[in-house]
N, C-alpha and C positions, 0 to 999 in steps of 0.2 A: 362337541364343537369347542376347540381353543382358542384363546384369543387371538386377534388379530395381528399378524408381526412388524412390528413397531422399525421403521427405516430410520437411516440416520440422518436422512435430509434437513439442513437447520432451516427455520422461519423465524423472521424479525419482519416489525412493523412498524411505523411513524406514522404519528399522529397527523391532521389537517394545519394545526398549531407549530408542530415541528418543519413541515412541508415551508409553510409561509416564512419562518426564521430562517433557514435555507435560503430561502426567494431573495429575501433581505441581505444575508450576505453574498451571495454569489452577484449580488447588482452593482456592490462595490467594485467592481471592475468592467470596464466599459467591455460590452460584447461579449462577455462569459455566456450569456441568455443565448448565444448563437451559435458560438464552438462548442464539439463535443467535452463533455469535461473528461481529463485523465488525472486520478488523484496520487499523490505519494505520500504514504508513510512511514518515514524516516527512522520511527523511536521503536524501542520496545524495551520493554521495563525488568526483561531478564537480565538485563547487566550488557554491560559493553563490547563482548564476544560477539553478540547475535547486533549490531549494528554495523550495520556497510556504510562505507564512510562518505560524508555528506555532500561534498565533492564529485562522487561517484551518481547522487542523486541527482543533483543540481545538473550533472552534462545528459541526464535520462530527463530531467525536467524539461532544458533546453531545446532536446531531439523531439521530446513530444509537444511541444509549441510551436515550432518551427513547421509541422506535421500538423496545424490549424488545430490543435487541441488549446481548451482552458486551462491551466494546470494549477492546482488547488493541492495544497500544500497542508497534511491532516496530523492533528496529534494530540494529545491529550497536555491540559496547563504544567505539567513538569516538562512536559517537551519544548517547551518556548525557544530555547537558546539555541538545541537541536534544529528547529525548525528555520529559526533565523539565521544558521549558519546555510543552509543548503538555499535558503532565497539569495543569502547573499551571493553567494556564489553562482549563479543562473546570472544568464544576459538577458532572459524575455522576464516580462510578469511573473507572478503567481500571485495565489491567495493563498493567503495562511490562515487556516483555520484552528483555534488550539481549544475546541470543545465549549464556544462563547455560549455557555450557560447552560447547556445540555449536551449528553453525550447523543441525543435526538438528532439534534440539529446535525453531526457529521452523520449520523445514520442516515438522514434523508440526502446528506448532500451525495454518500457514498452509492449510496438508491442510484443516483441522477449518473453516474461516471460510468464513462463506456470503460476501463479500464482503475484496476488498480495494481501500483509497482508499491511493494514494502518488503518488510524482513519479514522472521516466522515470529510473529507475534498476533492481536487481538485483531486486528485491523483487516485480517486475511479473511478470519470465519464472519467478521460483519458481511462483506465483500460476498462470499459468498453464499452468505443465507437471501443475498436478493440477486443472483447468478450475475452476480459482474465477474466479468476474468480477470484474472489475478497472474501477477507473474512476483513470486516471491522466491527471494535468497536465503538460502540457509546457510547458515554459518557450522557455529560447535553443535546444533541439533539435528538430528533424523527426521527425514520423514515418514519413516516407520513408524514416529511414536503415533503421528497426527496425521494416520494416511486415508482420511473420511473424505466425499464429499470433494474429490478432486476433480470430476470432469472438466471446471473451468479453471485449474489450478498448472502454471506449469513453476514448475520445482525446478532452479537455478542454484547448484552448488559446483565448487572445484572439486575437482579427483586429487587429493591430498591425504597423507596416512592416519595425519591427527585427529581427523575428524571422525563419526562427530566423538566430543569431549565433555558436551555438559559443563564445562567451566565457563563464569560468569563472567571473568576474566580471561582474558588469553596469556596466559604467561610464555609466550613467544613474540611470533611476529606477525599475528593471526592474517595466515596465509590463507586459510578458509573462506575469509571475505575477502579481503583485497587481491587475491588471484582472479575474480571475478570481474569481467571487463565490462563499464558500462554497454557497449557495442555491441555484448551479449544479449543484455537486457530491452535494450532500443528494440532488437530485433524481435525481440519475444512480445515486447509488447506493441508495438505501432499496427499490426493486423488488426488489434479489438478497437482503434480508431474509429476501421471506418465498417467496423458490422464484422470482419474475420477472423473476430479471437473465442 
């Protein structure tokens, strides 16, 4: 008798502690406790090729606020500026979260989001080890490298010859992301709103 075959399904959990820090921040904003949350995260720490530009988050922010979601704005303490350029740019709210004091604390809050919009970066596989759907843009990367664990995963890239490239930089006019229309992504994501993503 062999061992048993070991699946790639990921699991992540939060603590009772991390749950309450959560609670605490998400109260900062009046009626979060009532709208669905929808999270964005904006950063990703491969370099600046695999970021879709902030602008482009901020009008997905706007469409899912407008669409009675919370929108909670997620990123780790180097992403600050990142973060606050896509708040700034949005007309409704958001919370920005940028990892206050645990990376726990976005774990539970990411737990709580009927949806998450990012790039291919960390923020995807948290997402979903606790099956939230996810609508992520790839840029200069494949999703060949990182093709696990996608049933709740829909993959947004342009049909462009350079891609993918693997550079950290785009020494073009990285067509791979900005070819990608917010009004793509709107679409992809607004079903997991209200229970159909």
């Amino acid at each position: 008798m062999g061992a048993p075959a070991l699946g790639t399904e990921l699991e992540l959990f939060v603590t009772p502690e991390e749950e309450r820090l959560a609670e605490i921040a998400l109260a900062r904003q009046p009626g979060a406790a009532k709208a669905p949350l929808a999270a964005i995260a904006p950063g990703a720490s491969f370099g600046p090729s695999k970021l879709w530009p902030a602008e482009s988050f901020a009008r997905v922010g706007d469409a899912l606020a407008e669409a009675g979601a919370q929108v909670v704005l997620l990123g780790a303490p180097s992403e600050v500026a990142l973060i606050a350029r896509v708040r700034a740019a949005m007309r409704h709210p958001a919370l920005e979260l940028t990892a206050p004091g645990s990376l726990g604390v976005l774990k539970a809050v990411l737990r709580r989001s009927r949806v998450l919009v990012c790039n291919d970066a960390g923020a995807r596989h948290v997402a979903v080890a606790f099956g939230v759907p996810c609508v992520v843009i790839f840029g200069p990367t494949s999703l060949e490298k990182t093709n696990l664990n996608l049933s709740r995963v829909q993959a947004l890239f342009a049909d462009v010859p350079c891609r993918p490239c693997y550079q950290r930089t785009c020494p073009i006019d990285h067509r791979c992301m900005t070819r990608i229309v917010p009004e793509r992504v709107i679409a992809a994501a607004l079903p997991s709103l209200s229970g159909g993503g």
